[in-house]
Structure formats: structure tokens, C-alpha cells
C-alpha positions as CSV (number, residue, x, y, z in Angstrom):
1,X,81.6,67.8,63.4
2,X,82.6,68.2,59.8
3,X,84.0,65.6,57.5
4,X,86.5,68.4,56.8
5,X,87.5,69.0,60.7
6,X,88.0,65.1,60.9
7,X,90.7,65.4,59.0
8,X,93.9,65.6,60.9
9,X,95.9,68.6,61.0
10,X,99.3,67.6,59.6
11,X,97.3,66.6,56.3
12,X,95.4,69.8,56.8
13,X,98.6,71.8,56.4
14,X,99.9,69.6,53.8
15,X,97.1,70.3,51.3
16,X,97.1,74.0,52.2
17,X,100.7,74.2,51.4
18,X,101.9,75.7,54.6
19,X,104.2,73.2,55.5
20,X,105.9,70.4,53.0
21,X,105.2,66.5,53.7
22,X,108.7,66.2,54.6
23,X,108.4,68.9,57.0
24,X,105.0,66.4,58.5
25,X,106.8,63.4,58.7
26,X,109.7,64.9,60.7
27,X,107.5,66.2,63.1
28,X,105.8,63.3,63.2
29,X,108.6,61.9,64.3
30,X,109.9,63.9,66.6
31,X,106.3,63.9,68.4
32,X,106.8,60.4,68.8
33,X,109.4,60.8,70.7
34,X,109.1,64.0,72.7
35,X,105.1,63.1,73.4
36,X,104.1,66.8,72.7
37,X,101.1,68.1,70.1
38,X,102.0,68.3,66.6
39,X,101.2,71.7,66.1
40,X,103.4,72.3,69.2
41,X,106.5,71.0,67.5
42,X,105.7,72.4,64.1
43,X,106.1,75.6,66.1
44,X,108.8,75.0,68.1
45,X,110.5,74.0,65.0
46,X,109.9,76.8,62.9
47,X,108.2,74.8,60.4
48,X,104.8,77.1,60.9
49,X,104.5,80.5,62.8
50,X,101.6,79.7,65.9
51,X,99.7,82.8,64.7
52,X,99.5,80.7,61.2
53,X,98.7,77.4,62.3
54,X,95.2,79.3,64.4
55,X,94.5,81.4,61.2
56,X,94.5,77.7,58.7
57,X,92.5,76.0,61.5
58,X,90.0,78.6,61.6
59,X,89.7,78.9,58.2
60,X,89.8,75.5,57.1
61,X,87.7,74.1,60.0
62,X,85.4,77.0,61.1
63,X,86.2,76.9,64.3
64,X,86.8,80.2,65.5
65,X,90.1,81.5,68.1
66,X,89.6,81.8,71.4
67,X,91.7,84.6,74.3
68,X,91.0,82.6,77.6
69,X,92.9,85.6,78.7
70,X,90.3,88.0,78.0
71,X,87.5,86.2,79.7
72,X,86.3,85.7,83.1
73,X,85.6,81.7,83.3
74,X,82.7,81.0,85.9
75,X,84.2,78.5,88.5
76,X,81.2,76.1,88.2
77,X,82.5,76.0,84.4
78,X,86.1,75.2,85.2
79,X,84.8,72.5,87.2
80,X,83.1,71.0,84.5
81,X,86.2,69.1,83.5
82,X,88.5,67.6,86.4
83,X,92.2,68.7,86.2
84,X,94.1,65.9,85.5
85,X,91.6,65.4,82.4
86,X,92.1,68.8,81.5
87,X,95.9,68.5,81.3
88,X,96.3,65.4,80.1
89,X,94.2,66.6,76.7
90,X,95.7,69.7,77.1
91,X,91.8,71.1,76.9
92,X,90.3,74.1,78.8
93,X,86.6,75.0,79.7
94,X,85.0,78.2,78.3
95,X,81.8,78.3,78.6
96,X,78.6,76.0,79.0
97,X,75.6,76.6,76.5
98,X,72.7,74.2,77.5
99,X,73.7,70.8,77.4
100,X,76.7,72.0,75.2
101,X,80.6,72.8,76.3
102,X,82.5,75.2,74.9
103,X,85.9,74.0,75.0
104,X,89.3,75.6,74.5
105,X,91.6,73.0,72.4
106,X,95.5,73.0,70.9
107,X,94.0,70.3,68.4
108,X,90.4,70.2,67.4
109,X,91.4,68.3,65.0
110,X,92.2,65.7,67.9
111,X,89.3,62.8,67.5
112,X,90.2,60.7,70.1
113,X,90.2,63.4,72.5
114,X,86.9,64.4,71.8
115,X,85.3,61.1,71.7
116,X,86.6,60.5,75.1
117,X,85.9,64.3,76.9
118,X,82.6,63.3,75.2
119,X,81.9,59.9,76.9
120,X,83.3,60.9,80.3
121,X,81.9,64.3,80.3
122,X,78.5,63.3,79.1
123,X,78.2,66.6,77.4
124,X,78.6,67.7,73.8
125,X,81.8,69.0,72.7
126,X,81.9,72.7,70.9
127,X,85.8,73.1,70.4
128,X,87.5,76.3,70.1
129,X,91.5,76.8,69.2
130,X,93.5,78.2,72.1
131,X,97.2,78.9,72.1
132,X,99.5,76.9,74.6
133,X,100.8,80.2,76.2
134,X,97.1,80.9,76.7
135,X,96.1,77.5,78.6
136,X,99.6,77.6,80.3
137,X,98.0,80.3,81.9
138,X,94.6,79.3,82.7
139,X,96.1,76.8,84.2
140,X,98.4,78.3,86.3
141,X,95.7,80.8,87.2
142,X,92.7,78.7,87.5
143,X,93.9,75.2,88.6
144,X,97.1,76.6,91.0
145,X,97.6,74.1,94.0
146,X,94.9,72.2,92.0
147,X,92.8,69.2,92.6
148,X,95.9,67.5,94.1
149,X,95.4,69.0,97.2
150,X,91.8,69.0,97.4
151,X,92.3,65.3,97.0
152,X,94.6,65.1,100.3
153,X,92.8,68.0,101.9
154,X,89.5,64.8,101.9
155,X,91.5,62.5,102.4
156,X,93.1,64.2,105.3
157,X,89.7,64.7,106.8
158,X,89.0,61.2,107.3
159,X,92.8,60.2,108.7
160,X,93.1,62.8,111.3
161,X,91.1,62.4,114.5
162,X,88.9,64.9,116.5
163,X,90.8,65.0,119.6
164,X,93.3,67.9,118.9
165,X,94.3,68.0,123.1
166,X,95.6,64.3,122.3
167,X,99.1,65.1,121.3
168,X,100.4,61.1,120.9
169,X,97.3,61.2,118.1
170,X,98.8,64.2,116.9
171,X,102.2,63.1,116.8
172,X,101.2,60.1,115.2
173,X,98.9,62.1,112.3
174,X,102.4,64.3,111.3
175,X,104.3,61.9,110.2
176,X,101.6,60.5,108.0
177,X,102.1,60.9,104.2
178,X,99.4,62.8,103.3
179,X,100.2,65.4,105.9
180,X,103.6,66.0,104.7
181,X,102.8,66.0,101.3
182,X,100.4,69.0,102.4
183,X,102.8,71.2,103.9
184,X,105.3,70.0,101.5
185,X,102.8,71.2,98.6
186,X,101.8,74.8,100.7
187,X,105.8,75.2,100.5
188,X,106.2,74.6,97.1
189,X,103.3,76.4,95.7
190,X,104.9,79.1,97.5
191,X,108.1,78.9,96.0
192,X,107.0,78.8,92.6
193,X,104.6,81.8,93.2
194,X,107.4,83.9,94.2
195,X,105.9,84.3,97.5
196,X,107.7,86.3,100.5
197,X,105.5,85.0,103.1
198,X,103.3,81.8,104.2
199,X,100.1,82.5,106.8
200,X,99.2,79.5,107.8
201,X,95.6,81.0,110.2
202,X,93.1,78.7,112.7
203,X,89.5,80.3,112.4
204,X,86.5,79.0,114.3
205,X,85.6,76.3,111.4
206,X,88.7,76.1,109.0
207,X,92.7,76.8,108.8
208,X,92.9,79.4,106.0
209,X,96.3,79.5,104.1
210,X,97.4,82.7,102.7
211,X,100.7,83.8,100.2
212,X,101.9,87.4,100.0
213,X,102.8,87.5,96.6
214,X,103.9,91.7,95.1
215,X,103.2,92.7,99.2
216,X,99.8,91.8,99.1
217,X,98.1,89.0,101.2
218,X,96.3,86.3,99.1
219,X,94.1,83.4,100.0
220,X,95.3,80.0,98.3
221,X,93.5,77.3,100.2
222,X,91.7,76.5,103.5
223,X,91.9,73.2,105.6
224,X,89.2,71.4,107.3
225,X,89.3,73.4,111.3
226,X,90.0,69.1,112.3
227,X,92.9,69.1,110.2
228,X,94.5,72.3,112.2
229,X,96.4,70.8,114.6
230,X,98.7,67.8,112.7
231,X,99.3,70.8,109.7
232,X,100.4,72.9,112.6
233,X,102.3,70.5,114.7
234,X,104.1,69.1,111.3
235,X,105.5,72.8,110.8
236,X,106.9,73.0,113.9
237,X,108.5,69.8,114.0
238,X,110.5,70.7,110.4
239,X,111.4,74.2,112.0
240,X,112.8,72.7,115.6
241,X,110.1,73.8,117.5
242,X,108.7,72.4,120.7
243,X,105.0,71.1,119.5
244,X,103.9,70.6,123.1
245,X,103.9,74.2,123.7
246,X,101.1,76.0,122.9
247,X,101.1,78.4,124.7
248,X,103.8,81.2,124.1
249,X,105.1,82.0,120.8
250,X,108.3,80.5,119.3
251,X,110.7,80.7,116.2
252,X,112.3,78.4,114.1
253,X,113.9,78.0,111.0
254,X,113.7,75.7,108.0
255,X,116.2,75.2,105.1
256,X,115.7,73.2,102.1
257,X,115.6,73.2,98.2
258,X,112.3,73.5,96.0
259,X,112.7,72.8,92.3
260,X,116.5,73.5,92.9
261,X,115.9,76.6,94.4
262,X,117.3,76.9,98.1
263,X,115.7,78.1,100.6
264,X,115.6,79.5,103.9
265,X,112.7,79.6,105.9
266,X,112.0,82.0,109.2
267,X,108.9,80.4,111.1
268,X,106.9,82.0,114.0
269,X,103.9,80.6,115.9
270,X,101.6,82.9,118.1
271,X,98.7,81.6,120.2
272,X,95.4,82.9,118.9
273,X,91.7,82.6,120.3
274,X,91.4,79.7,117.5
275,X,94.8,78.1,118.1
276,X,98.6,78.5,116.7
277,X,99.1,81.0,114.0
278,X,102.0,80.4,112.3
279,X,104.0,82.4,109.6
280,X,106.7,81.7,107.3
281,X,108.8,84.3,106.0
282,X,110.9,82.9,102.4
283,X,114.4,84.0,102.1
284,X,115.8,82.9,98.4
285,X,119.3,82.1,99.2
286,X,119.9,81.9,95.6
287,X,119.5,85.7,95.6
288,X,121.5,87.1,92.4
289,X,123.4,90.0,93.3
290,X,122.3,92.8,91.4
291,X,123.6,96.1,89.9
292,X,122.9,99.8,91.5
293,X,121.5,100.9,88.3
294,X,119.0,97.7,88.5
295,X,117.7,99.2,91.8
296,X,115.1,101.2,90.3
297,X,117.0,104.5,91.3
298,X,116.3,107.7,89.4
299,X,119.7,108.8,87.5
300,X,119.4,111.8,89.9
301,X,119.3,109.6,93.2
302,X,121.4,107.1,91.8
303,X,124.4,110.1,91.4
304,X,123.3,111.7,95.2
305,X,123.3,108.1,96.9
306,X,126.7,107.2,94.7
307,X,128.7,110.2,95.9
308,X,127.6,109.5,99.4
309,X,128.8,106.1,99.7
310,X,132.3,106.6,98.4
311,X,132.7,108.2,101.1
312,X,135.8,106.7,103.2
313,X,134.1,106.8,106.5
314,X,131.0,108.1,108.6
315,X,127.3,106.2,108.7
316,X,124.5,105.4,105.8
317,X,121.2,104.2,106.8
318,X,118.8,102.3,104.3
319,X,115.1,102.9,105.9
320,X,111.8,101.6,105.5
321,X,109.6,99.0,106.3
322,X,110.1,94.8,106.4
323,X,110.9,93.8,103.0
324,X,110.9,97.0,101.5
325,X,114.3,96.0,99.6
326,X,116.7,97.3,102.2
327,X,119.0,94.1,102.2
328,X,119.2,94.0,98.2
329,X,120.3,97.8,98.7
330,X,122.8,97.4,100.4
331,X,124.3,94.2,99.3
332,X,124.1,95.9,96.0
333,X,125.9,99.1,97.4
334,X,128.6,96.3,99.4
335,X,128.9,94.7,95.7
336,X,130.1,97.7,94.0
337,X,132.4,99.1,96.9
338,X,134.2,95.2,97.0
339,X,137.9,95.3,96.5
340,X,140.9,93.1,97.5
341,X,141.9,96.5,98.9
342,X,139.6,96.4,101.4
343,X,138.3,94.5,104.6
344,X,134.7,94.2,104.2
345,X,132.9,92.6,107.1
346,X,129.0,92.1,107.8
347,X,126.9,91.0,110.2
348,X,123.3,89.6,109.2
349,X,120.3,88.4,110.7
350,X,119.8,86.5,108.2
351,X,122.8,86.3,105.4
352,X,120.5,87.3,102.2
353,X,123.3,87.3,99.7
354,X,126.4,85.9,99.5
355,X,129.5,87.9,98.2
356,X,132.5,86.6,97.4
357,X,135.3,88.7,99.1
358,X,133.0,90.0,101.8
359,X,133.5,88.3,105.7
360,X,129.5,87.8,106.3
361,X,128.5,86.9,109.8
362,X,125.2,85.0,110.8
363,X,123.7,86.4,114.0
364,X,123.0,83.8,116.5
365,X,121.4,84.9,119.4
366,X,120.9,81.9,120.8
367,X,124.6,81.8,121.4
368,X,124.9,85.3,122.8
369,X,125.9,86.7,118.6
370,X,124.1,89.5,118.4
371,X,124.2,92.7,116.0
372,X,125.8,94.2,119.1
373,X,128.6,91.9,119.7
374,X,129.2,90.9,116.4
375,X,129.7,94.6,116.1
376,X,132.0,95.1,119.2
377,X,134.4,92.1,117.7
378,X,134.7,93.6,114.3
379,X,136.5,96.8,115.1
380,X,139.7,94.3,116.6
381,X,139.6,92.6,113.1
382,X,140.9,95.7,110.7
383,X,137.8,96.2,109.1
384,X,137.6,99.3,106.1
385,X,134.1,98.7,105.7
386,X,131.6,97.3,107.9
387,X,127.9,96.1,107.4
388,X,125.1,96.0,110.7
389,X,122.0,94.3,109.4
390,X,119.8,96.3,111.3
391,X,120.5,99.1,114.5
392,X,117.9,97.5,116.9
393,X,119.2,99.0,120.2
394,X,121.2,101.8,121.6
395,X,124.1,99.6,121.9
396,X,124.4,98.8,118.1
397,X,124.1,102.4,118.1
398,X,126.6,103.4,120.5
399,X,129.6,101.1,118.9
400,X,128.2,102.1,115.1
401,X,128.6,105.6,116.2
402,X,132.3,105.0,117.3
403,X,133.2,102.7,114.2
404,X,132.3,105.7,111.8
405,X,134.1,108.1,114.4
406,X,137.3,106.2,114.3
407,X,137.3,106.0,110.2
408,X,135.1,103.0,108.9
409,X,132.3,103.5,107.0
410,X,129.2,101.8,108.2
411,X,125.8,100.7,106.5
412,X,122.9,99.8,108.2
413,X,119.6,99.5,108.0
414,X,116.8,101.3,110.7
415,X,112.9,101.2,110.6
416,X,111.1,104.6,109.6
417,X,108.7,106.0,108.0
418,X,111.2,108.5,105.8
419,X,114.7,109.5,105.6
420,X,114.9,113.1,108.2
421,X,113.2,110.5,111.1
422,X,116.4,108.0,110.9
423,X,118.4,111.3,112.3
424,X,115.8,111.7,115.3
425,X,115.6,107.9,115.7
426,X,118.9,107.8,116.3
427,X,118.9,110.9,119.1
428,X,116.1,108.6,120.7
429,X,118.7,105.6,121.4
430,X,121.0,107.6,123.3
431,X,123.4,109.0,120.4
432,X,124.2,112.6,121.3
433,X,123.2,114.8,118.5
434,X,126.8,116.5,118.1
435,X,127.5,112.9,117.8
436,X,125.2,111.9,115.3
437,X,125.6,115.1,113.3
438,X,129.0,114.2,112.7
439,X,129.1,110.4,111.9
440,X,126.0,110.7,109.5
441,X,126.5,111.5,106.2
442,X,123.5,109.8,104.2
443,X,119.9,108.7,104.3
444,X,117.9,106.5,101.3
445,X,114.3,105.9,102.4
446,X,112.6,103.2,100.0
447,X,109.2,101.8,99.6
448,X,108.5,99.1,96.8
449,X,105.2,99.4,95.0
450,X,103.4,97.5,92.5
451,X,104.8,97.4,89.0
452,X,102.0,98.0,86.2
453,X,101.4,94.4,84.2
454,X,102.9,95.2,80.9
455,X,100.3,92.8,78.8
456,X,97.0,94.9,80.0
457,X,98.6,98.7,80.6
458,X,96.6,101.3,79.4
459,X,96.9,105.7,79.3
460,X,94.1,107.9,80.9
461,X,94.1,111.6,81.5
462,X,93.4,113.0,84.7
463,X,90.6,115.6,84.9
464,X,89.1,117.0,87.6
465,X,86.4,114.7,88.6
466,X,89.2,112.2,89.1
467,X,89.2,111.5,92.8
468,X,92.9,112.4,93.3
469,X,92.7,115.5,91.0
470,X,93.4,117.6,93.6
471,X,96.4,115.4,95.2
472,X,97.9,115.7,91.6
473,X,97.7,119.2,91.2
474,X,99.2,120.0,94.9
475,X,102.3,118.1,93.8
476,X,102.7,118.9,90.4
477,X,101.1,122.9,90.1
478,X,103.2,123.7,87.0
479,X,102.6,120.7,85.3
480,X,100.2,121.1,82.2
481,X,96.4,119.7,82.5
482,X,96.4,117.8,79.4
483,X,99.9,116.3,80.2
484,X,98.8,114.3,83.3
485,X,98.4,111.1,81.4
486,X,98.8,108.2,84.1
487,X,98.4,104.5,83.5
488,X,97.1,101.9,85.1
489,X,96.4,97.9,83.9
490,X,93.3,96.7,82.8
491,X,93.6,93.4,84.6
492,X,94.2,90.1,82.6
493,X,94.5,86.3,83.2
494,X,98.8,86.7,83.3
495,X,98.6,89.6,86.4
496,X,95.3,87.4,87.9
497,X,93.3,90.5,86.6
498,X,95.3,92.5,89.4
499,X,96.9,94.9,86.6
500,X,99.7,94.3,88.6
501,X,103.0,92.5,88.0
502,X,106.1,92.3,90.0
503,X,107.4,95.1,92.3
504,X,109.9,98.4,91.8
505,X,111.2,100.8,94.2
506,X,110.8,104.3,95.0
507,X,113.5,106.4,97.2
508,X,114.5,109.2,99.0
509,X,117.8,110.4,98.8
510,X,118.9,112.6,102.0
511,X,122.1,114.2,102.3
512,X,124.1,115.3,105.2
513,X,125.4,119.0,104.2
514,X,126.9,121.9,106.3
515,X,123.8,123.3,107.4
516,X,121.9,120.2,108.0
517,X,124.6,119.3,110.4
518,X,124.2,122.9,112.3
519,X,120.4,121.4,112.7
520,X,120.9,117.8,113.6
521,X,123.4,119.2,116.4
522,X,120.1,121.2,117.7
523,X,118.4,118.7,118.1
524,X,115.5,119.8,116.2
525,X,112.5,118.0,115.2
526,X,112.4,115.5,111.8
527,X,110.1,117.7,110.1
528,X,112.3,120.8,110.3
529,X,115.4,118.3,108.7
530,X,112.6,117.2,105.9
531,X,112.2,120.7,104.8
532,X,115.6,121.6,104.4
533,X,117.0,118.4,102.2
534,X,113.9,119.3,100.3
535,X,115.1,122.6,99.6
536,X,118.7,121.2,99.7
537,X,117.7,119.2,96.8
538,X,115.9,115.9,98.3
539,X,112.8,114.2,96.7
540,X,110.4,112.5,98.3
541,X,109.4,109.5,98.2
542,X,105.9,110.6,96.8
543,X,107.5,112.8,94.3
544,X,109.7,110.2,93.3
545,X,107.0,107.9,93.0
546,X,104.3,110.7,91.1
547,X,107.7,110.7,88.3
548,X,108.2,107.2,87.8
549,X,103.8,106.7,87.6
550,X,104.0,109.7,84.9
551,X,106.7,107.7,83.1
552,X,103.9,104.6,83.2
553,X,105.9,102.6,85.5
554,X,103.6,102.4,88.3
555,X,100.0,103.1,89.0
556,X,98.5,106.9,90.7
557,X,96.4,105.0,92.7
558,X,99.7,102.8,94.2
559,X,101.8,105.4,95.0
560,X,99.3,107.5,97.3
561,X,98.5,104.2,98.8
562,X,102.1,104.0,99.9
563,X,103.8,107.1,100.1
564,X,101.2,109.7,100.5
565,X,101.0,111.5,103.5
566,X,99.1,115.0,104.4
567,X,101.3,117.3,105.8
């Protein structure tokens, strides 16, 4: 290293003129106290823009500035320097060049830091200036759980006995620390991923753990296959369940709070070849309530469902698959209809939102609450409006159908695969189709697809050697050849190089007119109803979904994974 780069940076900036020695000594004094980098709270204070401070280091120092970002970090790399070294220098590995590391550093400037990296590492230290964004990043990315939980996973190992049939052994190995600080840690990693769902999954050799994070399944860790049954048995004593049965599935529930966040958590267990299976659905129950036009509705939808729901009575169905958004739809729609001047009661399985003004009921099945009877009670307590969580059974069905007959107006939700099969699903629970004709007046289908990740989206033109060139030009015939510019994401370190960040929703809109009445009342099949709300005026979910990926909201590729279907 260079005389010059064993200068330290505040005097480097000094003599450069970029920031006053008055402006040094108050940072200096503020770092004493706070603990952070200098250059950190010359930033934060405005003294220096960040972009700056990297241009003077580079050009003072020769050092040049590194994207971690950009780059694709070998894992035996990354474990060149342990974790809790890495954070406590706030350092990151790039790459390894002989006998050399190239490392990714706030302060190169930093001595002591590299003297020590140097000593324990027993490499030699090539440093390279990184942003804090950047290794916030690489570590969230390439650290996650981190080398906390390998350390209990070992430790774990050597704590918990072979005999899994021995349940006293087991029971005694739950309550052991490093156990719950396990499935404590699987929980919060969760949580802080913005994860719907926990698969905890026995194989022949190892308990995998998985996270659906954006709808898609992800591996995060894997546990030693002796380990399997204390991890197991620990979940199902937090969720009430009976750990000395293993042989029939079970439910349970968990509530608690991670990082002030509250939580509710839905846990089943299913006998496998390997052992229990059990997953872990995440309800936030800090849900905020949001607006209609926050839905992701097109202005067009938005208008068709809006007119529909002001209606003062008859039945709307919100369909699609599990956690497609249906709940946040309708809460959403329950939001905007709320007035002291009306009784507005639900019954949930489980209460998603809470809204202040609304009469929300928890189904409890357990003590005989069901949709059904919750539903039956409801029309003895004056209701205007009434919410069913979900039409399971022809009795919901039956007493649904009656409510919107004698002047409520009911929401609900169904399961299916568009809006025309909610009609026929209905017919199939028993619901006369005179009946059904009558009390129906609405339909929104939704799907929720990957959002494109903003920091790596990119334009391309579809020609015809694209693979779905053909799909495109079915759907959009008029459209002009050199105007199908889709987009799609590169990948990069802040979407895990996924090109893929949070989720939106796509819809159908279907509404009940004159002459689709005359056909629901014949009973005729859900394909015939599809083909008249199209010409009525209904988009699909797939044309809905081509718009918003034309207006570079989503990805081609995404919406004919989801909503594509050959007729």
C-alpha cells in the first residue's frame, strides 16, 4: 500500500478541499458517538455526496470502485472471510487472485482493518471501494440466515440423540436452547423475507427448509435428517399440537410478534414416507388497509368492478387461487363501502384485516362456527352488508343465495380458474340456476404475477423467432410488429438475480347483464358465459395481463405462465 493510501480519509478530504476541517472534526465527533464509518456520516450529514467521497478515493488512492451488484461472487470466495468478520469491518469478498483477496471496503483507508483481515486471513489484502447500499445487499443476499445458524445447525448435531422413536428424548431435546433459537430464527428469517409460507420437509438424509417468497418456493437451509424430529416436535408444541401423533395430519396455530410485526401463523403437519411435513402459512396481522385504486386494477376494470359493488344488494364473488389477493380485495372493496349508515358484518377464516366499523367474526370450527352458521346468525342481526370468507359448501351457498334474495349484498370469495366458472360452480352446489341468475350480479377473477425489478429492467422487441411470437400475435393481431416491445429484468444482486421484485395483480371483470342472465338461467356451460362477457365487454385475465406486460409492468414470459390457456 501507498504512503498516500495510509493516509486517513478525513485528512484526505481535507487537503482536497471537499469538506472543511470543521466539517472533519464534527463528524469526528459524532462517529464517536454513533460508532458508524466516517465516510458514513459525512454522507449522512450532507457534508459530502457518496458518489464524491468513491470518485476522491479513487482518484487520490488508485483504488478503483467496485458494483458487488453486478457480479456473481463464487461461494468458495464468500467463504473466504467468516461473517461476523465480515460485518464487523464492514468488508466483502470479491474475488481471489492467487494468494491475493480482492476485497470490497467502505474505508480502504482503514489500517487497522487491514492489518488485522491480513493476520487472520493469512492472505494479502487488494482493497476495492464499495458503497454501504451495495454490501447491505451482499449481505442480505449472500450471508441471509448466516453463519448463526450454521453454528447451531453443528451444534445441534451433537445435542440431539439418534433415537427419534424415543419421544421422552425428544421432548427433552425441544425445549433445549439451541432448538428454539432454530425455529425461532426459521420464523424470523421468514418474516423479514416477506415470506407467505414456511416448508419445513424430512427427506431420506436431511430436513430441507424452504420460504415462498413473490409465489415461488425457495430453499433457505437444510438440517441434519438427526435433527428432524426435536425441529418438528418443537413446532408442534408452539402451535398446540399433539407431538405423539404421528400419524394423521393436524392443524394448529401460532401467534406472536417478530421485530414488532404481529403475526399469525396457520400450521399443518402431514405424514410423509420420510416423516412429518409441516407447513406454515404467515398471516401479517398488521395488514394496512389499502385503497381500490392501489389494487393494481385497470381504470377500465376499476370503473366495471366499482359500479357493480354499489350495488344495494345481490352476490359478488372474488375468484382465484390461495393467496391470489382475494382477502385484500375485498377488505379493500368493505373499506370503501364502510359507513355509520350501514351494518357491515363478516365472517373470516382467518380475520386478515381489521376495520374499524366493520362486525368481523373469526370462524371456529372447533366450536361448531362455521362460515355456515356464522352466516345463518347474521341475517337475525340487521345486517346491510355481509362478508363470507369463502363459499366452501352448498350450505354457505344456500343461505348466501337467500341473504342477496332478501336485500343484502354479499361478498365472497370461491375457488376457480376464471370468472364464467364461479356461475357454474355455484349450479354444482345445489343453487338453482333461476336462482343464481338472479342473486349474481358480479364476477372479478385475479391472479398475482411477478412484478419486473425496477433496478435491472430492460426493453426487447419481439420478432418472430421469439418463442411466444405466435402467442403474441393471436392476442394482439392489429397490434404493430415493431411496437411489441416487452420487458423483462436482467437479474441483479437486489431481485437475487431473479429480475423479479414484489408481486401485482391481474383481473377479470365479469358482469351480470340482461342477456347473461337469460344464459345462466339455462344452465349452459362456462365457456358459452366466457364468450359473451367477452363480447359484452370482459377482459381476460391474459389480456389484462399482455396490457399491463406491454406497459413494462410485468414480464411476457410471466403472464403465459399464469394465465395462458389454449382454447
Amino acid at each position: 500500500m501507498t504512503n498516500q493510501s495510509r493516509q486517513k480519509l478525513g485528512d484526505i478530504l481535507v487537503q482536497t478541499g471537499f469538506i472543511t476541517q470543521e466539517q472533519l472534526e464534527d463528524a469526528l465527533k459524532e462517529q464517536k458517538t454513533s460508532g458508524e464509518r466516517l465516510g458514513t456520516v459525512l454522507v449522512r450529514k450532507d457534508y459530502i455526496p457518496e458518489q464524491r467521497l468513491i470518485e476522491v478515493l479513487e482518484f487520490q488512492l488508485g483504488i478503483p470502485h467496485v458494483v458487488l451488484s453486478k457480479r456473481q461472487i463464487p461461494r468458495e470466495v464468500i467463504d473466504l472471510v467468516p461473517e461476523n468478520l465480515a460485518k464487523k469491518y464492514r468488508v466483502f469478498p470479491v474475488e481471489q487472485l492467487g494468494d491475493r483477496l480482492v476485497l470490497g471496503m467502505l474505508d480502504p483507508t482503514d489500517i487497522f482493518a487491514l492489518d488485522d483481515l491480513r493476520l487472520t486471513l493469512k492472505m494479502e489484502i487488494q482493497p476495492v471501494i464499495i458503497t454501504e447500499e451495495d454490501l447491505n445487499l451482499a449481505f442480505n443476499q449472500y450471508f441471509g440466515i448466516g453463519e448463526s445458524l450454521k453454528d447451531i445447525v453443528e451444534g445441534l448435531e451433537i445435542e440431539i440423540e439418534e433415537e427419534k422413536e424415543d419421544n421422552s428424548a425428544v421432548e427433552a431435546a425441544v425445549d433445549d436452547a439451541p432448538i428454539v433459537k432454530l425455529v425461532n430464527l426459521i420464523i424470523t428469517q421468514a418474516v423479514k423475507e416477506r415470506a407467505s409460507d414456511i416448508h419445513i420437509e424430512p427427506t431420506e438424509r436431511e430436513l430441507v427448509v424452504r420460504y415462498r417468497v413473490d409465489g415461488k418456493l425457495r430453499q433457505v437451509m437444510t438440517c441434519p435428517e438427526n435433527t428432524q424430529a426435536a425441529i418438528i416436535s418443537r413446532v408442534k408444541i408452539i402451535s398446540n399440537m399433539n407431538i405423539a401423533e404421528k400419524r394423521i395430519p393436524q392443524d394448529g396455530r401460532i401467534q406472536m410478534r417478530v421485530d414488532k410485526i404481529a403475526i399469525d401463523l396457520r400450521v399443518s403437519s402431514v405424514p410423509t414416507v420420510f416423516g412429518e411435513k409441516i407447513v406454515m402459512r404467515i398471516l401479517y396481522k398488521n395488514n394496512i388497509l389499502v385503497k381500490m385504486e392501489a389494487l393494481g386494477f385497470d381504470p377500465e376494470n376499476l370503473a366495471r368492478f366499482r359500479e357493480v359493488y354499489h350495488h344495494p344488494h345481490g352476490i359478488i364473488l372474488v375468484t382465484g387461487p390461495t393467496g391470489s389477493g382475494k382477502s385484500t380485495t375485498l377488505s379493500a372493496v368493505l373499506n370503501e363501502l364502510n359507513s355509520p349508515q350501514d351494518n357491515i358484518m363478516t365472517v373470516e377464516d382467518p380475520v386478515e384485516y381489521q376495520i374499524p366499523g366493520v362486525n368481523q367474526v373469526q370462524v371456529n370450527t372447533k366450536a361448531g362456527l362455521t362460515f355456515a352458521a356464522a352466516l345463518r346468525s347474521f341475517l337475525r342481526q340487521d345486517p346491510d352488508i355481509i362478508m363470507v370468507g369463502e363459499i366452501r359448501d352448498g350450505e354457505t351457498a344456500q343461505i348466501a343465495t337467500q341473504a342477496a334474495l332478501t336485500g343484502h349484498l354479499v361478498l365472497s370469495t370461491l375457488h376457480t380458474n376464471d370468472a364464467a366458472s364461479s356461475i357454474t360452480r355455484l349450479i354444482d352446489m345445489d343453487i338453482e340456476p333461476f336462482l343464481v341468475a338472479s342473486t349474481v350480479i358480479g364476477v372479478v377473477a385475479q391472479r398475482l404475477v411477478r412484478a419486473i425489478c425496477p433496478n435491472c429492467k430492460e426493453s426487447y422487441l419481439v420478432t418472430p423467432d421469439d418463442t411466444y411470437y405466435q402467442v403474441v400475435k393471436e392476442t394482439l393481431p392489429d397490434y404493430p410488429e415493431d411496437k411489441l416491445v416487452f420487458y423483462k429484468g436482467k437479474g441483479c444482486r437486489q431481485c437475487n438475480e431473479t429480475g423479479y421484485a414484489k408481486r401485482l395483480a391481474i383481473h377479470e371483470v365479469l358482469t351480470v347483464d340482461r342477456h347473461l342472465r337469460y344464459l345462466i338461467s339455462k344452465n349452459v356451460p362456462s365457456n358459452e358465459i366466457k364468450t359473451e362477457a367477452v363480447k359484452s365487454g370482459m377482459r381476460t385475465l391474459f389480456q389484462d395481463g399482455m396490457i399491463k406486460a406491454l406497459a413494462g409492468k410485468t414480464t411476457l414470459e410471466e403472464i403465459i405462465r399464469v394465465a395462458y390457456t389454449k382454447e
